[in-house]
C-alpha positions as CSV (number, residue, x, y, z in Angstrom):
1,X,60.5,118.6,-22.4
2,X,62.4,122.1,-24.2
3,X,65.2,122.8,-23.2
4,X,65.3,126.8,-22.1
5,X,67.9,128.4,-24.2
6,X,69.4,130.2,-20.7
7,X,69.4,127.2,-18.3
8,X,70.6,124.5,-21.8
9,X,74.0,126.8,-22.1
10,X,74.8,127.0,-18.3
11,X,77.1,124.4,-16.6
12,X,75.1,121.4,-15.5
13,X,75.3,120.7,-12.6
14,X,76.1,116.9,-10.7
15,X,73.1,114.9,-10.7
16,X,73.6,111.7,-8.6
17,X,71.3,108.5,-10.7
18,X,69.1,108.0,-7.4
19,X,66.5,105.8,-9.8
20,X,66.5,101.6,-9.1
21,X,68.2,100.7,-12.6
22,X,65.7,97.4,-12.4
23,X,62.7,100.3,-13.2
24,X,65.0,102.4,-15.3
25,X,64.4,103.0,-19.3
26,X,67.6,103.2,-20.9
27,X,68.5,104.7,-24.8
28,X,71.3,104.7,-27.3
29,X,73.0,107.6,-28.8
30,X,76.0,107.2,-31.2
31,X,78.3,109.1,-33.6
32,X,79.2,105.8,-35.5
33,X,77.0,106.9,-38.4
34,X,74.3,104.0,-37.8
35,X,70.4,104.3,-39.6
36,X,67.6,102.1,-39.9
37,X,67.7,100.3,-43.5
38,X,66.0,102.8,-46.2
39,X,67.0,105.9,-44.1
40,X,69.0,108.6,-45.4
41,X,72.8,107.4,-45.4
42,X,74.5,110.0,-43.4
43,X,76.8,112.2,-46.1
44,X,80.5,113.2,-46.0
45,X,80.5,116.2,-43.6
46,X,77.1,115.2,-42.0
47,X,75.8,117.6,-38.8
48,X,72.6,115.6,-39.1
49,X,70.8,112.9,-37.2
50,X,68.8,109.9,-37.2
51,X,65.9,108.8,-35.4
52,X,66.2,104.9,-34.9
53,X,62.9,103.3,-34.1
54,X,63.6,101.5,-30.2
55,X,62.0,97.8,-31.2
56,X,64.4,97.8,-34.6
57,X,65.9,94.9,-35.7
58,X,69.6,95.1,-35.4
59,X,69.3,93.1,-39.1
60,X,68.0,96.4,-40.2
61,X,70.7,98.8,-39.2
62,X,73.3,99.9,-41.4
63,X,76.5,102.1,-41.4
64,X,77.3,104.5,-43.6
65,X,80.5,106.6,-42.4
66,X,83.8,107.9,-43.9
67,X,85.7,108.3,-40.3
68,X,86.6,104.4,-39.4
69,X,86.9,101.1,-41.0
70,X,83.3,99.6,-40.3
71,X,84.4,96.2,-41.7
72,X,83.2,94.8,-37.6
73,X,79.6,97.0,-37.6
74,X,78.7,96.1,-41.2
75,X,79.4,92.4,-39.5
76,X,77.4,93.5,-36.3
77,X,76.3,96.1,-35.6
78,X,76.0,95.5,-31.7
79,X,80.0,96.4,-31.6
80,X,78.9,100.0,-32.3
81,X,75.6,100.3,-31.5
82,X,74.9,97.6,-28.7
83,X,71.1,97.1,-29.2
84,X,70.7,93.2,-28.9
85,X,73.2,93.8,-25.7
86,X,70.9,96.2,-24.1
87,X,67.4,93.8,-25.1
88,X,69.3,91.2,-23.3
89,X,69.7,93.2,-20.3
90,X,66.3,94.1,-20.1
91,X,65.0,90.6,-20.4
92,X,67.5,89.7,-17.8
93,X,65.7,92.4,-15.7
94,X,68.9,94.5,-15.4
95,X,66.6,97.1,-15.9
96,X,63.0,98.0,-16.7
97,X,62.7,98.9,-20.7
98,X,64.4,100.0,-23.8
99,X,63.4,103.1,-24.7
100,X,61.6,103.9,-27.9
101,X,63.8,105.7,-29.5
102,X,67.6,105.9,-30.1
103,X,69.5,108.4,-31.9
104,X,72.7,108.7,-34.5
105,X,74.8,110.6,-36.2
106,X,77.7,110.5,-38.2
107,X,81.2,112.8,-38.7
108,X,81.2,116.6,-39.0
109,X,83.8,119.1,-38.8
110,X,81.1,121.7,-38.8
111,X,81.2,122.2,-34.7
112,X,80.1,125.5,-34.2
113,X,76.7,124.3,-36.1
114,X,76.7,120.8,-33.7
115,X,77.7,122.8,-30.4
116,X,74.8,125.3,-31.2
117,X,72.3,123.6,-33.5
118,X,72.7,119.7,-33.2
119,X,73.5,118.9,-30.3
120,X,70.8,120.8,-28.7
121,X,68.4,119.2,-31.3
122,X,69.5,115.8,-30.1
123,X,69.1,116.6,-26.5
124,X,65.6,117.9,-26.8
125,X,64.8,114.8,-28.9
126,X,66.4,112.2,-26.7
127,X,64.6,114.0,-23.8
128,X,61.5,113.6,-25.1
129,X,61.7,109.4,-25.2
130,X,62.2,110.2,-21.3
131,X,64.9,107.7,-20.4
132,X,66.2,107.2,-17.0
133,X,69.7,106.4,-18.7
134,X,72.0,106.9,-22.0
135,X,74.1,104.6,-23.4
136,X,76.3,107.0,-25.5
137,X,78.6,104.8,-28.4
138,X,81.7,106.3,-30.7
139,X,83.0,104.9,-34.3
């Protein structure tokens, strides 16, 4: 799914979630700078993002930001990117699958390129795992 350039810049409107969360797939996106071990660390200044594999361990995540102390991620990583917490739901039946794909990126003051470039580059990815629901974390 692209997002058209016209319709991705207008207001969007209200959408009511009218999907049983039981059949839903739900993500993760986060700004806390998290990648998968052996990934690219995310950079001072970073308007980048990472692609973070939906079945990885949460053994294999790693921080690397310079905006906030990530003494309690480096110790788990569920406090900023609540994987293991969302696996648990699902097996609980909370809802219907984790989706196969999350998303992360780190701090940038560069927001004209993020507004115009990144963030639509995120969207279009995140809308291409097709989840029903988005669990969206800070660091």
């Amino acid at each position: 799914m692209s997002v058209t350039p016209q319709l991705a810049r207008a207001c969007i409107p209200y959408t009511p979630f009218k999907r049983a969360l039981g059949e839903s797939r739900v993500g993760l996106v986060t700004t806390a700078g998290v990648h998968p071990e052996g990934a690219e660390p995310f950079g001072d200044n970073d308007p980048t993002f990472r692609v973070i594999p939906g079945d990885a361990a949460a053994s294999d995540l790693r921080v690397s930001a310079g905006h906030y102390d990530t003494t309690a991620a480096d110790a788990d990583i569920n406090c900023v990117f609540p994987v293991d917490r969302l696996r648990a739901l699902q097996r609980e039946g909370v809802f219907g699958k984790v989706a196969e794909a999350h998303f992360s990126m780190g701090l940038t003051t560069q927001l004209r390129k993020l507004k115009e470039e990144t963030s639509w580059e995120i969207a279009e990815a995140v809308a291409r795992t097709r989840p029903d629901a988005v669990v969206l974390t800070g660091g």
